[in-house]
Structure formats: C-alpha cells, structure tokens
SEDOMAR-625167 format. One record per residue (C-alpha): x, y, z. Coordinates in steps of 0.25 Angstrom, whole numbers, plus 5000, padded with zeros to 4 digits. Layout:
BEGIN
XYZ...
***
This chain:
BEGIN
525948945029525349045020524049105021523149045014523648915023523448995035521949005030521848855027522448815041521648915049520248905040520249045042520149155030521149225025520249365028520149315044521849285045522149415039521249495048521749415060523349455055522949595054522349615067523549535074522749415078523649315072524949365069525549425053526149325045527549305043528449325032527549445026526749465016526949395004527549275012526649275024526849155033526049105044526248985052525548915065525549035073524449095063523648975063523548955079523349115079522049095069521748975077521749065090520949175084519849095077519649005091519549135100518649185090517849065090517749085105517049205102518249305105517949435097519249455089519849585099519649475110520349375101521649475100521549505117521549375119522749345108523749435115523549385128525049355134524349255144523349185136521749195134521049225148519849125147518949135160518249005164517549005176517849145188519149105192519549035180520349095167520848995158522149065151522249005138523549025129523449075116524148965108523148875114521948935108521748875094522848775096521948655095522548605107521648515114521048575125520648445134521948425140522148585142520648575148521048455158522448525163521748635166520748565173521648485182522348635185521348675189520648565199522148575206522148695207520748725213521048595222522348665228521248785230520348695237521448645246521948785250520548855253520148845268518948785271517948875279517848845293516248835299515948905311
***
C-alpha cells in the first residue's frame, strides 16, 4: 500500500508515521523512496505503538519495550509477570480466551504448589 493508505488504515498522520520511521519505531518502507511500499507489518507496528502509548508508555519506554527478544514484562501482583509477545499488542486479538487460559494455568499451577507445601506441625 502507499502512504497515504497507511495513513487512512492507521488514522494516524502522516507527520506522526514519519517520525515513528525515523526514529526506528516501526521499520523503513520497502522499495525506496519514490516507490515506497508498506504492507501489514507497518500497520500492526503503528498499532503496537499507539496502544503502548495509550497505556501511558513514554516513547523511550515504548522502544525498550519493542526490542525486547522475550516479550513485554508486565508485573500483576509480587510474584506474578505477565510476559506479553509483541505481535500480540495491538493485534486486536480478543483477549477473553487469552485471559481464561491463563487463569486456568495458573489455578493448576498454584494447586500443585498447595499440594507440594508441608503443612506445619503443632507442638
């Protein structure tokens, strides 16, 4: 697609997807200048980046967080991080069945804890 439908698809302006190509936080086009080319890479990228932003992530933040290899460390309770895959954020995926599976994980996994913790002995 060309630019100006990369502006229509994203509802961002074309001043903001500049800026975010020139400071690396979605990547160049392809096919250079006069042809430039962008394609669903650059949309979920601009997707990524306005949601992180939206959550309040300052933009040196936003770029921290997209280069992490393993995935955006999201701390829930002291002893919980949610690890979040980049592709994810901004995908529109629908988070209730992400939300459930990771419920069920963890009710198993803290009922195996249960299981394995002795129970104190009273004197």
């Amino acid at each position: 697609m060309k630019f100006e439908e990369l502006v229509d698809v994203t509802g961002s302006t074309g001043r903001h997807i500049r800026y975010l190509i020139s400071e690396r936080l979605i990547p160049p086009p392809t096919g250079g200048r006069a042809h430039a080319q962008y394609g669903d890479d650059h949309v979920a990228a601009i997707r990524r980046y306005t949601r992180l932003r939206d959550l309040g992530f300052p933009p040196a933040a936003i770029r921290l967080l997209l280069g992490a290899t393993e995935g955006v460390p999201v701390p829930v309770v002291p002893g919980l991080t949610l690890v979040i895959d980049m592709e994810l954020i901004g995908s529109g995926v629908d988070a209730e069945p992400i939300a459930a599976s990771a419920s069920a994980k963890i009710h198993e996994l803290l009922a195996k804890e249960r299981c394995r913790v002795p129970k104190r002995v009273r004197r």
